[in-house]
C-alpha positions in Angstrom: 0.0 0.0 0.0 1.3 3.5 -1.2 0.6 5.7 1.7 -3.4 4.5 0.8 -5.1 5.0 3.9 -6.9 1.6 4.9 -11.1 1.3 5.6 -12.2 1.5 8.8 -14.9 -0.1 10.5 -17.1 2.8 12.0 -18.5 0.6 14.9 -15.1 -0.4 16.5 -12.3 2.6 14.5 -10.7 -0.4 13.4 -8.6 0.1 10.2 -9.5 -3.2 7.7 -7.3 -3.7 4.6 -9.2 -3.7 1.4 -8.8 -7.6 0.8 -10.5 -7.9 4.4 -13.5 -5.9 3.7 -14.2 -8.1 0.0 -14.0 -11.4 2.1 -16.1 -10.0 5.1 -18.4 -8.8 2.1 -18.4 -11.5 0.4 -19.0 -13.8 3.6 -21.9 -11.5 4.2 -23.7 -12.0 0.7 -23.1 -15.5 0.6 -25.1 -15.5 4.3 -28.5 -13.8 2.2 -31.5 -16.4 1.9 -32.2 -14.5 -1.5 -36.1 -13.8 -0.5 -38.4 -13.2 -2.6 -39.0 -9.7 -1.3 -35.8 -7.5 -0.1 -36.9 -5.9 3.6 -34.9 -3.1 4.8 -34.8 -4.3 7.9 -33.0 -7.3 6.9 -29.7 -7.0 9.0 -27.9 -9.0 6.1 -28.7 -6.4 3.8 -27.5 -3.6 6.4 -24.2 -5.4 6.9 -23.4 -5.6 3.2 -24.4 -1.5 3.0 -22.5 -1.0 5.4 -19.2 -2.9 4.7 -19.7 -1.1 1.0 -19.9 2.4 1.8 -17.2 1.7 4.3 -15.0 0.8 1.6 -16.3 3.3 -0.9 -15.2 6.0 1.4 -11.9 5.2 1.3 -11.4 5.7 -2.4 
């Protein structure tokens, strides 16, 4: 990493390299019951939100 600052997890300040936050992402979707209807309150969904903008941030 060039000087790249790392994502961090917002609920703890912990810094996350970018190949951490695809598998915790990708361990998230692969966790989804793929419902028939999407709910916002599904806390699968929320997870995978929030692991995303966490890492969208950063670039």
């Amino acid at each position: 990493m060039s000087g790249e600052k790392m994502p961090e997890w917002r609920y703890t300040g912990m810094a996350v390299s970018d190949e951490k936050a695809r598998q915790a992402l990708a361990a998230v979707k692969s966790a989804c019951f793929n419902c028939k209807e999407h709910s916002d309150d599904c806390p699968l969904a929320k997870a995978a939100g929030e692991i995303t903008r966490m890492t969208e941030e950063n670039k």
